[in-house]
N, C-alpha and C positions, 0 to 999 in steps of 0.2 A: 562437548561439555553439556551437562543437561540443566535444563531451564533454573531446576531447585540451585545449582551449583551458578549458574550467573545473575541468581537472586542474588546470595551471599556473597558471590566472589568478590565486588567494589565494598566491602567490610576493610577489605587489603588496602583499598586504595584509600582511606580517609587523612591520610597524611597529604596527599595528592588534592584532594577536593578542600582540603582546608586553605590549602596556597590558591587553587585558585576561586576561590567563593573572598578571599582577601583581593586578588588581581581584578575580580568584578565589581566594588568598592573604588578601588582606583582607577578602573579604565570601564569604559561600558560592556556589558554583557555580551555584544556580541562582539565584541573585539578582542575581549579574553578569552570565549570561548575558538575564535581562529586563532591566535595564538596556544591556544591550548592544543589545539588538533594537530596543530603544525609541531608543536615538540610531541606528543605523544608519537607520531608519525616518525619523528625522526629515532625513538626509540625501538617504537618494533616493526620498524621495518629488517628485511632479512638481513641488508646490510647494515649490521648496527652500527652506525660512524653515531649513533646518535648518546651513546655512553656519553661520549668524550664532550658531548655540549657545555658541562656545565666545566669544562678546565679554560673554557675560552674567558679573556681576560677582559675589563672593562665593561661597559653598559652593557644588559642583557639582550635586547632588541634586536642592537645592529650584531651580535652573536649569530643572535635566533638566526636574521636574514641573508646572512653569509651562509652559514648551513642551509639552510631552505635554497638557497638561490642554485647551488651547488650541486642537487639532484636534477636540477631542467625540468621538473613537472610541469612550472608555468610554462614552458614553453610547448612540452610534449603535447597538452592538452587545452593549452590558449585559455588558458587560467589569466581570470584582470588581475592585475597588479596588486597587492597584498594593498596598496595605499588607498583601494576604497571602500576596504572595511576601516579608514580611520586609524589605519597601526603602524602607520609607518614610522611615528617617531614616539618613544614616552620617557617619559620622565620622571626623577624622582621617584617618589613612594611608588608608583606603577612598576617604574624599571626595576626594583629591586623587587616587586611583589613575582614579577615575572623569571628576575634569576632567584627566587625560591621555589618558584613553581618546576623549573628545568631542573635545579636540584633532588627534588623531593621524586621527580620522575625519571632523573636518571639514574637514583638510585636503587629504585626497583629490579628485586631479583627475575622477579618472573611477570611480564606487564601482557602476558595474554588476557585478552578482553578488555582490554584497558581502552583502546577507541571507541570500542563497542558502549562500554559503560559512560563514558563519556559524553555520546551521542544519547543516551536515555535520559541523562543526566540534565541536557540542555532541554531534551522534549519536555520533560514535569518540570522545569523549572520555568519555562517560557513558549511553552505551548500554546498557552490561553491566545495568543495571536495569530494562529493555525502558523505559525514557522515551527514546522516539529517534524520527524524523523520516526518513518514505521517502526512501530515495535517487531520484534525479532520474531515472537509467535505470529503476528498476522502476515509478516511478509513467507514464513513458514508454509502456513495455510493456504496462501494465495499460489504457492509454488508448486504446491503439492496435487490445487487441485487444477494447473493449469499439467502437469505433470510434462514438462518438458524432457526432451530428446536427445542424444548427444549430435551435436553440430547443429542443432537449431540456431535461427536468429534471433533474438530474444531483444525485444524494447521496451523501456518504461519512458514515455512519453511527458512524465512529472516524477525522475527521479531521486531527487533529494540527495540522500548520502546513498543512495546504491543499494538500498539494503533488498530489494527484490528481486537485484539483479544478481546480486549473492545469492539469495535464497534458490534462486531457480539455480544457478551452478551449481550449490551445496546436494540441491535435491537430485541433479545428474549423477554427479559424482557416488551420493550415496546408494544409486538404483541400479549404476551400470560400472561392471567392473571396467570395459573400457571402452572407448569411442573417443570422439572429437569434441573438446572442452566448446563447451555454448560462444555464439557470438554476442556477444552481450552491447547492446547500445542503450546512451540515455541523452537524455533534454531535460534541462531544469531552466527555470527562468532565472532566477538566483543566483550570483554569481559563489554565494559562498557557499550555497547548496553543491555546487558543482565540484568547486574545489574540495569539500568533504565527498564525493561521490571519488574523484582520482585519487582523494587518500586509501581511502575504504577499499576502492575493489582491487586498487595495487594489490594493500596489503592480503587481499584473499585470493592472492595469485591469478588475476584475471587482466586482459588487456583490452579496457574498454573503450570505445566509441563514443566519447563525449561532444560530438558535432565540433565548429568553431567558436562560437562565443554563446552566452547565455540566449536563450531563446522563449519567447511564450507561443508553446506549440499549436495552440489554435490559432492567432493569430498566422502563423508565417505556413502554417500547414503542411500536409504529410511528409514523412521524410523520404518517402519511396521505397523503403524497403524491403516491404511485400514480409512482413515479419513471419514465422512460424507463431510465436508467442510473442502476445502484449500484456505484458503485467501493469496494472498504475492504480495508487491509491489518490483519485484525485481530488481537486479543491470543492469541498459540499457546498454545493447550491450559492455556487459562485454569479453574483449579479454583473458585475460589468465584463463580458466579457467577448466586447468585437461585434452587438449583433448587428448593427447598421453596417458597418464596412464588411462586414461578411454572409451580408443575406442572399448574395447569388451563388454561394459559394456550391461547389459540384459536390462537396461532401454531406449534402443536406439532401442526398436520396430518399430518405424512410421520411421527411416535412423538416422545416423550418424549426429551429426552438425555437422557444420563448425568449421573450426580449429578456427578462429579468431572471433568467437560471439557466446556469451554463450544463444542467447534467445530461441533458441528450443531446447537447452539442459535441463534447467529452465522449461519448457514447458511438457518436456517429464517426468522429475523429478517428476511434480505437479501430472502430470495423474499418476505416479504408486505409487502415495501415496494415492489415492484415490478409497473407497470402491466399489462395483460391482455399487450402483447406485449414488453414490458421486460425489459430484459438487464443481467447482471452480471458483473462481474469482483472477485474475493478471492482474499485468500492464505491459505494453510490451512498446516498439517502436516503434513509426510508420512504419520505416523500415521494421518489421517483417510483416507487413500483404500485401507487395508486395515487398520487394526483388528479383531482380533477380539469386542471388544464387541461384545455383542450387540444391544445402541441400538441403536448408531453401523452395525452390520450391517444393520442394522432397514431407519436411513434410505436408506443407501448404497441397498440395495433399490428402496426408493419412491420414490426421487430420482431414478433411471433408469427407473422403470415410468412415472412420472409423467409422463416424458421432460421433466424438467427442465434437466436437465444438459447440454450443450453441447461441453465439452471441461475436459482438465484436461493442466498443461503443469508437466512436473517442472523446475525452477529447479535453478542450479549453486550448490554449497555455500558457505557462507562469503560470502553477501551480504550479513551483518548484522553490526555488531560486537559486538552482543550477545549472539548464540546461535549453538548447532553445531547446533539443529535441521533439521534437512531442509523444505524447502519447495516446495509447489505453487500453482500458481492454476487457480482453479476458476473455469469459465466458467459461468453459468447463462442459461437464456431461457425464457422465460414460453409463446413462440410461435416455432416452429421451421417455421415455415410460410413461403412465399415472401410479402414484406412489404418496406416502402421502409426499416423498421427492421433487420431480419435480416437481408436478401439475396435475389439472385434464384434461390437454390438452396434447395429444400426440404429439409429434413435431419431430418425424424421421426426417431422411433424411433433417431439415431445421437448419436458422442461421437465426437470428434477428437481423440487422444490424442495429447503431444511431450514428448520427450524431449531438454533443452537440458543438460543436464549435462555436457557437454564443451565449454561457453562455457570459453574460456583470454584471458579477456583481465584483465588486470592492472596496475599501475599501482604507484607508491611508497606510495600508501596501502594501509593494515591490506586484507586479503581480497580479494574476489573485487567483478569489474566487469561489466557487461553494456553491450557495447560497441554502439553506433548503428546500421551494417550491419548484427550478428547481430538487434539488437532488431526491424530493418524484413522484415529476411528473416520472421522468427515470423508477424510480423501479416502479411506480404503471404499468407504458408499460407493463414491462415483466415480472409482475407478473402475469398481464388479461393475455399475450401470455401464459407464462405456464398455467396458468390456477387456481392460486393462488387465484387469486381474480376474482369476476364475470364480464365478461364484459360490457359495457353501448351499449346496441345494438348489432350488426352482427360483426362489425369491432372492434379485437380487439387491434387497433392501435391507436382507436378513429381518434382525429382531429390530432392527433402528424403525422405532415410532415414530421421529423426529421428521422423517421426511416420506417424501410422496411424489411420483412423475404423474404429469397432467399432460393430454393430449391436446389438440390445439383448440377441435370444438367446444372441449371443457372451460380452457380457458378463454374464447370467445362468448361463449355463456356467459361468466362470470365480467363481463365489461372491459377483457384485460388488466383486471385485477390483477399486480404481479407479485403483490406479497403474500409470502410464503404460507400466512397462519390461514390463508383464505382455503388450503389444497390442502391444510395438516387437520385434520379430523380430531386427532385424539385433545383433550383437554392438557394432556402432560405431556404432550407432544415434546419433547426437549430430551438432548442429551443426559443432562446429571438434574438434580433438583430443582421444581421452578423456584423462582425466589417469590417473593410477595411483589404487589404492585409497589405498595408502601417502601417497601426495603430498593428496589430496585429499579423506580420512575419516580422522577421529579412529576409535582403536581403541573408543573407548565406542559408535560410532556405529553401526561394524558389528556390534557386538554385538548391538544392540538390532534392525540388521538381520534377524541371527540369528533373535533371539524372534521377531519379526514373521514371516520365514518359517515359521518351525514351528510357528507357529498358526495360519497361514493355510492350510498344508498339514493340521493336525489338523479344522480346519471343514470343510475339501472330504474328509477320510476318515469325519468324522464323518455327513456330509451324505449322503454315498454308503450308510453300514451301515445309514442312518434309512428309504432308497430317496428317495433326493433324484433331485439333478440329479447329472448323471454327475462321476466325481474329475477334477478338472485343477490342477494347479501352477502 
């Protein structure tokens, strides 16, 4: 189904989101929205027993949890008990909001995309507390340019409802007529994240590795897997996150982070879950790729001497409904060497840097969209750079202004600068149209642009007076 067609496709469903936007009234938001997963679930799944929901007689609830209970999921996947999200028992005006809700979705002809929509549904609606669910296009894009293998191990180390780990089977499936379906593992800390993750990747024919019980993956550390691919869109510039009980920790090769930001902890996490020549894709903060912390300088450092690093691709604003923060994805690889994982182009010592922030595609939903062509155009770059694919001629950047590989000197020059616009030369340097500042940065945003320049420029003055490496802006 293409993007334009699951814009409109929930037009179908407004008999369905009207029962339950009434059941979120009655019961709290997130207890209608797991109740809501749980009957949509039992509709399209392959075995439909989930038609016949709404002929069950008496209270809706204890219906719902006789069916639910029926499939063993909690059990297959050590799923907590539906009683602490708060649902186990409802009453009145609820119970009957919720046998309207089972009604209105059982009687759906055709309820393809209907979890799916569901899941967007809850992100714009209560996102704004970062509990929100990758959009489809960027878990797309992540898959694409992590460009995974058939029988790879594949891990999202913070995966929500699954949608990356989808993404990356979708992306198999669609590239290789046949081989061995991905082993797809995940970790969420959340227990209702989880439970939506064995709905989800059921339903998309996968049989995933959700560990034993909810987990927060820094804290309890690596899962040993030695992954081929680590996909994870993780928590921005997350402050509390373990740094006293975890300051010896053997995963803090490349320095220490920062006490008060967890994104090169996150960072350091990902690389030691990944095998000798294992690759990754994450979403970072803009922040991270020129901070002046000194850590976080530390790593930037080591993470390119290391030549860890691969590539980093600045994302268009307002992808999220829950944040103005700016965002990148960081490409990582273990082995930058010609391999049937990486490509038949060697790339030591470099980083392929893009600048997509003049994606303009848009829709009647809240914010900003990353639209299918621009998505395939990004991966097809870096797959001619690695060497995935052949390239059209000498240059294999083609005509894309957008981006630019930098070597490591270069980038030692520039203070390990890692953001992208620092290596993109051209002023229009972007996929489709820039937008204006005005149209497309809050004033707080560029403010803090601001500070970020002028400390970036105070390190490279400072670096030069110390007899560094030479001043560059």
């Amino acid at each position: 189904m293409t993007a334009s067609n699951q814009q409109h496709r929930p037009l179908a469903f407004r008999h369905v989101w009207r029962a339950l936007d009434t059941l979120c009234d009655a019961a709290s938001p997130e207890a209608a929205y797991q109740l809501a997963f749980q009957v949509i679930y039992l509709r399209c799944r392959p075995v439909r027993s989930g038609v016949g929901l709404a002929r069950y007689t008496g209270p809706a609830e204890p219906a719902l949890s006789r069916a639910w209970m029926s499939l063993g999921l909690d059990h297959r996947f050590g799923l907590e008990p539906r009683a602490t999200a708060a649902t186990r028992t409802l009453f009145g005006e609820a119970d009957r909001a919720l046998a309207v809700l089972i009604s209105e979705v059982s009687r759906l002809e055709n309820p393809a995309d209907l979890f799916d929509s569901c899941l967007d549904r809850y992100s714009h609606r209560f996102g704004e507390r970062g509990d929100y669910y990758t959009p489809r296009a960027l878990a797309r894009l992540m898959a694409g340019l992590a460009a995974p293998r058939p029988g790879e191990r594949v891990l999202d180390p913070v995966c929500g409802c699954g949608r990356l780990l989808i993404a990356a089977a979708e992306w198999v499936r669609g590239q290789y007529q046949q081989g061995d379906e991905l082993r797809v593992h995940g970790r969420d800390i959340r227990p209702e994240a989880r439970r939506a993750a064995a709905m989800n990747l059921t339903l998309n024919g996968l049989c995933p590795d959700l560990g034993g019980k909810a987990v927060d993956s820094l804290r309890t550390g690596p899962v040993g897997l030695s992954a081929d691919v680590v996909l994870a869109n993780l928590p921005l510039n997350m402050k509390d996150w373990g740094h006293q009980e975890l300051s010896e920790d053997s995963r803090w090769s490349l320095g220490l982070p920062p006490r008060g930001n967890a994104n090169f902890a996150w960072v350091q996490h990902i690389v030691s879950e990944l095998s000798p020549q294992g690759r990754a894709v994450a979403l970072l903060s803009d922040r991270a790729t020129r901070s002046s912390n000194v850590a976080e300088a530390r790593i930037r450092r080591h993470l390119v001497e290391a030549d860890l690093l691969a590539g980093v691709v600045a994302l268009p604003a307002r992808l999220f409904p829950h944040t103005r923060t700016g965002t990148t994805l960081w490409l990582f690889s273990k082995d930058k060497n010609q391999s049937a994982g990486w490509g038949r182009n060697s790339r030591t010592g470099q980083v392929l840097f893009a600048d997509v922030r003049g994606l303009d595609s848009r829709t009647d939903q809240p914010g900003r969209h990353l639209a299918d062509h621009d998505i395939d155009r990004i991966c097809d770059v870096f797959a001619v750079w690695r060497g995935i694919r052949p390239a059209q001629g000498d240059d294999v950047t083609g005509e894309a202004t957008w981006c630019n590989p930098a070597g490591r000197d270069d980038i030692a020059r520039r203070g390990y600068d890692l953001s992208p616009g620092s290596y993109i030369h051209q002023p229009s340097a972007t996929v489709g149209p820039a937008p204006s500042d005005d149209e497309d940065r809050y004033p707080k945003d560029v403010l803090y642009q601001h500070f970020e320049d002028a400390a970036r420029i105070n390190a490279s003055l400072r670096n030069v007076l110390e007899g560094g490496q030479p001043w560059s802006t």
